[in-house]
C-alpha positions in Angstrom: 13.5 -9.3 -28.3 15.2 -6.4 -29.9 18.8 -6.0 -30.4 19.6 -2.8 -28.8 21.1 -2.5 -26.0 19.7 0.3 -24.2 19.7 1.5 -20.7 15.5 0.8 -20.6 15.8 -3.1 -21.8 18.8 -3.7 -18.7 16.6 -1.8 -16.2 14.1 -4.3 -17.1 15.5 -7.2 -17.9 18.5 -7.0 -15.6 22.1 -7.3 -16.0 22.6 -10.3 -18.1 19.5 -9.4 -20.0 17.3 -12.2 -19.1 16.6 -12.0 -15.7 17.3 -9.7 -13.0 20.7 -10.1 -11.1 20.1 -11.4 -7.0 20.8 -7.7 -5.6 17.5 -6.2 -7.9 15.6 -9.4 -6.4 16.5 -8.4 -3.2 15.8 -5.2 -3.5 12.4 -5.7 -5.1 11.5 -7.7 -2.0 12.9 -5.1 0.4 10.4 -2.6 -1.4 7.7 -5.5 -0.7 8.3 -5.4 2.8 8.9 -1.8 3.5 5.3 -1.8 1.8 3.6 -4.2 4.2 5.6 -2.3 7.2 4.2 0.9 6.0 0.9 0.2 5.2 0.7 -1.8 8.9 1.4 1.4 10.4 -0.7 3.7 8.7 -3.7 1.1 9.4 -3.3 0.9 12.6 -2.8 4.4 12.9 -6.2 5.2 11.0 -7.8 2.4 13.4 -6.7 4.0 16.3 -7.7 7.8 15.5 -10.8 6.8 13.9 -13.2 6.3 16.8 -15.8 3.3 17.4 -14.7 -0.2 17.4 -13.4 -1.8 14.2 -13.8 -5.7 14.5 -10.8 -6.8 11.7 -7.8 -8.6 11.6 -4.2 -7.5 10.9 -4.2 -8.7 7.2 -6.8 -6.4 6.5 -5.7 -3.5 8.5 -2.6 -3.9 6.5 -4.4 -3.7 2.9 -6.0 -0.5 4.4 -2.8 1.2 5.1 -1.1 0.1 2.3 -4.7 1.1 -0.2 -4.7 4.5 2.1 -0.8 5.4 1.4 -1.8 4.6 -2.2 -4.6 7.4 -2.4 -2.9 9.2 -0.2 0.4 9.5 -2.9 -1.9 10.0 -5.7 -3.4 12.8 -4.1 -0.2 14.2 -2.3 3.2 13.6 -4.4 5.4 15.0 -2.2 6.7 12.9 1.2 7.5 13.6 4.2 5.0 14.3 7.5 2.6 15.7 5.1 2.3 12.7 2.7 2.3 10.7 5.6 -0.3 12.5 7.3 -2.5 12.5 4.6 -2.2 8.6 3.6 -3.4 8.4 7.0 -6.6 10.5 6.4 -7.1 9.0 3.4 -6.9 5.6 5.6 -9.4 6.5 7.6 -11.7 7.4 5.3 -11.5 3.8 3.8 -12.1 3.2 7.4 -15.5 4.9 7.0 -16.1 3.3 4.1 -15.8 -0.2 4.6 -18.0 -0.5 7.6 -20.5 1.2 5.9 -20.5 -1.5 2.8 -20.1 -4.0 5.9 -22.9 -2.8 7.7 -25.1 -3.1 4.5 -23.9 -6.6 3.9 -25.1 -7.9 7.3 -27.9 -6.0 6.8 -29.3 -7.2 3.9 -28.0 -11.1 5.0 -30.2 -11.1 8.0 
């Protein structure tokens, strides 16, 4: 490890330069689950706007919100309704997508 001390190698390393200090783990994990909330509410957002039935569980409606907010900041970098808005869009679309790969699946098994 290098023997500057800079500001980059304590943002990454932490405080004691090591490991991160308990508040940075906490807050890491509050980013973790504002990320699960998040993405829970944009998928079932996109699942309710997005018409026809969509037979999947809650684990996977949350990876769709939380994939959709991820397109959705890539292609939008500002925040706010808009952002919002358009990770939902961007959910729904991923909607689209995988029943169509799941409707080739089961019907190519069968």
């Amino acid at each position: 490890m290098p023997q500057g001390n800079s500001a980059h190698t304590r943002t990454l390393l932490g405080s004691a330069g090591n490991t991160p200090t308990t508040q940075e783990g906490f807050r890491d994990m509050g980013g973790i689950l504002y990320t699960i909330i998040i993405g829970a509410v944009i998928g079932i957002l996109a699942r309710f706007f997005k018409p026809g039935a969509d037979p999947m569980g809650w684990i996977l409606t949350i990876i769709l919100g939380i994939v959709g907010a991820y397109v959705g900041s890539l292609l939008y970098h500002g925040g706010g309704f808009v952002g919002f808005a358009i990770s939902i869009v961007c959910a729904i679309i991923l909607l689209f997508i995988y029943e169509f790969v799941r409707g080739k699946m089961a019907s190519s098994n069968s």
